[in-house]
C-alpha positions as CSV (number, residue, x, y, z in Angstrom):
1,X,-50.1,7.6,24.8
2,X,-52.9,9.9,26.8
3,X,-53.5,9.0,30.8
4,X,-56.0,6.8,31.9
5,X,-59.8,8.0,33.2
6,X,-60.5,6.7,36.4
7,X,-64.2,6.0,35.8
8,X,-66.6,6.3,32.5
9,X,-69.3,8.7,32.0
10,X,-72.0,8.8,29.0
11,X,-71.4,12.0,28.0
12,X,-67.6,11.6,26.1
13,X,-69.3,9.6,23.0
14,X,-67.1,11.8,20.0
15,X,-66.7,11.3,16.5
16,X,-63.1,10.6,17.2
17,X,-64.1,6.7,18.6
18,X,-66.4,6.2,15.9
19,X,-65.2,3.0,13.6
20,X,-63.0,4.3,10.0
21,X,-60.2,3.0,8.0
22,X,-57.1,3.0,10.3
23,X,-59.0,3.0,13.8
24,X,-59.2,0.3,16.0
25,X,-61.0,-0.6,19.9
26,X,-58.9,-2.5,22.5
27,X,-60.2,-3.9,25.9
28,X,-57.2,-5.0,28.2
29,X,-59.6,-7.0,31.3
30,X,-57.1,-7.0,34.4
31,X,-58.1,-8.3,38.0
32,X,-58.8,-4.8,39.3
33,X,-59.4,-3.2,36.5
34,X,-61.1,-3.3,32.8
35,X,-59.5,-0.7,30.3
36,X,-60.5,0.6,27.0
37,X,-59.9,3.0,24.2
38,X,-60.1,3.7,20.3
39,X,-56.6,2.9,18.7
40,X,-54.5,4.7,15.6
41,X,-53.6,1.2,14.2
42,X,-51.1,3.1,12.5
43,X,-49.3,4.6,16.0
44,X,-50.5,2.6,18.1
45,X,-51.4,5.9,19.6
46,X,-54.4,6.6,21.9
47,X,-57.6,8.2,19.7
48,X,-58.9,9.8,23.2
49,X,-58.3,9.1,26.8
50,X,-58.8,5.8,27.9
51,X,-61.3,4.5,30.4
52,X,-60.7,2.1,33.2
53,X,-63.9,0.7,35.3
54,X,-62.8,-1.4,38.3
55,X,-63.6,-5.5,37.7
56,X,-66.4,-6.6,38.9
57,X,-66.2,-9.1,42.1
58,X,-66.9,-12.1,41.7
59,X,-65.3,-11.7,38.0
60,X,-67.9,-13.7,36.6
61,X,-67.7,-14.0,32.3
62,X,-70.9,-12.2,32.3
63,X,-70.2,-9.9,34.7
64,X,-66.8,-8.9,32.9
65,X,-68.7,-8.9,29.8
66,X,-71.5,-6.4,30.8
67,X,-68.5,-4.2,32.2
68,X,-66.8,-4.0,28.7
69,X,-70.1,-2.8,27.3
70,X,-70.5,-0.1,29.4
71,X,-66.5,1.1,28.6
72,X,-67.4,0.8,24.6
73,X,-70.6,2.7,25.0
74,X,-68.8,5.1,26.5
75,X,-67.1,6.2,23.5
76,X,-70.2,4.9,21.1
77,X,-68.5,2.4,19.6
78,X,-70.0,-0.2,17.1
79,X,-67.1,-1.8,15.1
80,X,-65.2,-4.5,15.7
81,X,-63.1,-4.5,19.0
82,X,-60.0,-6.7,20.4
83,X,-60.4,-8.2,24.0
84,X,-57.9,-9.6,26.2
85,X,-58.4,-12.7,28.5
86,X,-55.8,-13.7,31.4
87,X,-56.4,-17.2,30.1
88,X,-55.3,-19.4,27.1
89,X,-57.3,-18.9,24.4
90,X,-58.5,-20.5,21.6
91,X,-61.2,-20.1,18.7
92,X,-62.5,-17.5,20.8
93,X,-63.1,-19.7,24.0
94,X,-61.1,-19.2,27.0
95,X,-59.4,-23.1,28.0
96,X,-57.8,-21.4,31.2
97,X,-58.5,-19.6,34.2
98,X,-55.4,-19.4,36.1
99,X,-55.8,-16.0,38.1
100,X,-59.7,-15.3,36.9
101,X,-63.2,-16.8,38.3
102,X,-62.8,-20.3,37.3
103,X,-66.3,-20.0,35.9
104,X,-64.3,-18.8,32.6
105,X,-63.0,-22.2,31.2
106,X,-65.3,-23.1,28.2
107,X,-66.8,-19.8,28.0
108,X,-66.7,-18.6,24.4
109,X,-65.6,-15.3,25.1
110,X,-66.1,-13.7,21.8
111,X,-69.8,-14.6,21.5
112,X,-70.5,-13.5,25.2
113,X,-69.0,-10.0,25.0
114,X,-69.9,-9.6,21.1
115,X,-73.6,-10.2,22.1
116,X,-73.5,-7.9,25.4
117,X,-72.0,-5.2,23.8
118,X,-73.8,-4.9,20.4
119,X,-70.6,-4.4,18.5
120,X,-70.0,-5.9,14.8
121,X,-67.4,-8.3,15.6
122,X,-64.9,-9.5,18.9
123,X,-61.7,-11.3,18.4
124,X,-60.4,-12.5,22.2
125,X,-56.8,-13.1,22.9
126,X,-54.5,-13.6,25.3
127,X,-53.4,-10.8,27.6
128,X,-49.7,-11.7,27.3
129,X,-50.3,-12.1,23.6
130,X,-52.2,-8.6,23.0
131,X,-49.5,-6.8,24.9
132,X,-46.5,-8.6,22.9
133,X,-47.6,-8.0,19.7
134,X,-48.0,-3.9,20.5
135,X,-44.6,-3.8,21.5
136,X,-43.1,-5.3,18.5
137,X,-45.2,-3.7,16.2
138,X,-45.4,-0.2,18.1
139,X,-43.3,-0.6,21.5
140,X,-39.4,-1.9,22.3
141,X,-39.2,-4.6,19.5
142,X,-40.5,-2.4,16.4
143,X,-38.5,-3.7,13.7
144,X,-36.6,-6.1,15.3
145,X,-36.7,-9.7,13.1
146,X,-36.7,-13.3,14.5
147,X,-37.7,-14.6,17.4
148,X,-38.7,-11.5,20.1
149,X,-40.3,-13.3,23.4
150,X,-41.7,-10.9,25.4
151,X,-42.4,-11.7,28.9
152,X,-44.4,-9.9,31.2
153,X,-43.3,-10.1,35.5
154,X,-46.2,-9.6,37.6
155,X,-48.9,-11.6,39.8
156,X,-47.0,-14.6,37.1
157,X,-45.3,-14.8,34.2
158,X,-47.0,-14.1,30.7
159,X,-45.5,-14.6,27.4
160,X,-45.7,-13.6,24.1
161,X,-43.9,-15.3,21.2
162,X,-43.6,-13.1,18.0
163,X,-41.5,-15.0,14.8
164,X,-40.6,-12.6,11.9
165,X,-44.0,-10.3,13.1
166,X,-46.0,-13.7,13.3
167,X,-47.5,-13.9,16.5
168,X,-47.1,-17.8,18.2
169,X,-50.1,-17.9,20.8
170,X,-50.5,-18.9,23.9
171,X,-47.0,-20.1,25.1
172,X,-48.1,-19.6,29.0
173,X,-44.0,-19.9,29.7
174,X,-44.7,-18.9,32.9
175,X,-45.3,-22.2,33.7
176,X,-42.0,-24.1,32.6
177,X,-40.9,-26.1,35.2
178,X,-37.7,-24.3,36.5
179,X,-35.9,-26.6,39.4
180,X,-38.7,-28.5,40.2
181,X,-41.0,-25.5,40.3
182,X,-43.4,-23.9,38.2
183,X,-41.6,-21.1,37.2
184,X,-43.8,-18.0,37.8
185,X,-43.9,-19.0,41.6
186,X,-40.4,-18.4,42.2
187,X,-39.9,-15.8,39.5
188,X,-42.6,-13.4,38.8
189,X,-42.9,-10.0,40.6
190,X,-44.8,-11.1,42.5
191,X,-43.1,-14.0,44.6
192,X,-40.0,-11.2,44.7
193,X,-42.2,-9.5,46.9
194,X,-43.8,-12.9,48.9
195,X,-40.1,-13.9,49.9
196,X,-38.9,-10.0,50.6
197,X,-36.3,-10.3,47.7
198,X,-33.4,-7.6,47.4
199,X,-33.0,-7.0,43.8
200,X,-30.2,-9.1,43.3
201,X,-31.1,-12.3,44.9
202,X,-34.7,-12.1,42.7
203,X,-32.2,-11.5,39.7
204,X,-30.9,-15.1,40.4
205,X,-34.2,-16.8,39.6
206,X,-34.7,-14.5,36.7
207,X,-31.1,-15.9,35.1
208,X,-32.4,-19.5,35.8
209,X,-35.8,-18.6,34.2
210,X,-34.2,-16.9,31.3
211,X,-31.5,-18.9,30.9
212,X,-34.0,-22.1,30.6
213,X,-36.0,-20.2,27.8
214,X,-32.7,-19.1,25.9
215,X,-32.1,-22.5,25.8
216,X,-35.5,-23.6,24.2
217,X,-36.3,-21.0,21.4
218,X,-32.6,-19.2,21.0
219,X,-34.9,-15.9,20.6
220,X,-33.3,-12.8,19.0
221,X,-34.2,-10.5,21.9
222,X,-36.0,-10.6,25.0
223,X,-38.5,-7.9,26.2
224,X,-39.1,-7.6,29.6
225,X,-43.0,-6.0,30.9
226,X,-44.9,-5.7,33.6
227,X,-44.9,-2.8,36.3
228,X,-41.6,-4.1,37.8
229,X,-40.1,-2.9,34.0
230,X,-39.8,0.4,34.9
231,X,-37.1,-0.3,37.5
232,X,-35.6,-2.7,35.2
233,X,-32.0,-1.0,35.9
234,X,-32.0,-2.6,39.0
235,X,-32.0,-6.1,37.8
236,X,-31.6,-6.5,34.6
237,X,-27.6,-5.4,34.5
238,X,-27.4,-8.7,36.8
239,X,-28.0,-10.6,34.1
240,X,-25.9,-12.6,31.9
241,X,-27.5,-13.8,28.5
242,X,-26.6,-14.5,25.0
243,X,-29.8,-12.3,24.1
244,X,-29.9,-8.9,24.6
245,X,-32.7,-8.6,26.7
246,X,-34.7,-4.5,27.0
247,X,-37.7,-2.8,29.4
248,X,-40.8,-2.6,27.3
249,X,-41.7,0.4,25.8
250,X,-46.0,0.7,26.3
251,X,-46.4,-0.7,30.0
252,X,-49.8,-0.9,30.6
253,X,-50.9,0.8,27.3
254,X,-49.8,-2.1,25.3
255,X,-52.7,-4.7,25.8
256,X,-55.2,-2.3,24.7
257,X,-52.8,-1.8,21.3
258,X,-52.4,-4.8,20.5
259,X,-55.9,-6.5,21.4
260,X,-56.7,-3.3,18.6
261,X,-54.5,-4.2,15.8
262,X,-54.9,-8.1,16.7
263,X,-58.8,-7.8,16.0
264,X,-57.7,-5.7,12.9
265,X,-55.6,-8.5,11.5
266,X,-58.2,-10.9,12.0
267,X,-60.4,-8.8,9.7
């Protein structure tokens, strides 16, 4: 997978990024940053360098939506592109809004950014979904059969739900009640940090959290993603599971892959 551009320009429009058979255009829209690039659907593999833009502030549909124009004009692209949402989504329209502008519930995201950027066609999905659905089909769980769950540690807990390569959406099993709490404000990254956890003590709330979802879907592997995954060997080998449990593979390249190949599948 290539690096990341910290800012677009008009001038790197290539024949590379233009839509053929096999290509695809991923948007992963984060809370400091919207990303984008053309996709090898067959790889998963970056076509060129990806762009990042910063989000704008307030995150406003609109104003999310005129920033994923400018990173698909930036590479001239006019065919059908994937789009991640931080929300629960459903026909297109975001039903969610837990760490976005809460301005986004209702809003059919598809039409919005389909209209502001001109291309042919924009399937919206989940964030958690999108980056999922890369790693099992490019990433840690390539070729792996059942039930993969791939959860993502950060600001919460995403999800992703994958059966036999069939994609389950929008779990949101960050928010399972775990001892009275909603599970991601104990157990994502993110409250390790709040409540200064060593590495060990966090890995206690991970084997409740895990241990819970074991118990519900008896998945054939876990993934683990996020940032925090690339110091997995400091928690992870606390763990005790009937599921083998693995770091993902694509880190933050994976919701621009799989928002690529999930618009692909939806023709």
């Amino acid at each position: 997978m290539t690096q990341e551009s910290s800012e677009a320009t008009s001038t790197r429009t290539t024949g590379l990024a233009r839509p053929r058979e096999g290509t695809g255009f991923g948007v992963d829209i984060g809370g400091s940053g919207i990303k984008g690039a053309p996709v090898d659907l067959a790889t998963g593999e970056f076509l060129e360098e990806r762009v990042r833009i910063p989000t704008p502030q307030p995150a406003t549909p609109e104003a999310v939506a005129a920033t994923v124009a400018e990173v698909t004009a930036t590479f001239g692209w006019t065919g059908p592109i994937g789009c991640t949402v931080p929300a629960v989504v459903r026909g297109g329209v975001a039903r969610s809004a837990a760490n976005i502008d809460p301005s986004w519930i209702g809003t059919d995201v598809a039409t919005l950014v389909r209209e502001a950027t001109g291309v042919s066609s924009v399937t919206a999905v989940n964030d958690a979904d999108a980056a999922g659905f890369a790693e099992v089909a490019y990433g840690a769980a390539k070729g792996r059969d059942g039930v993969v769950l791939v959860i993502t540690l950060g600001t919460g807990i995403g999800s992703a739900l994958i059966s036999d390569g069939l994609l389950v959406p929008n779990t949101e099993l960050g928010h399972l009640e775990v001892n009275g709490h909603d599970a991601e404000t104990k157990a994502s990254d993110a409250a390790r940090e709040r409540d200064d956890l060593s590495w060990q003590d966090w890995a206690k709330r991970l084997q409740r959290y895990f241990s819970h979802v074991e118990a519900l879907f008896s998945p054939s592997l876990f993934v683990v993603g996020g940032g925090v995954s690339k110091k997995s060997e400091k928690f992870l080998p606390h763990l005790s599971l009937e599921t083998e449990i693995i770091p993902a593979a694509l880190l933050n390249n994976a919701g621009i892959a799989g928002a690529a190949l999930l618009a692909a599948a939806h023709g």
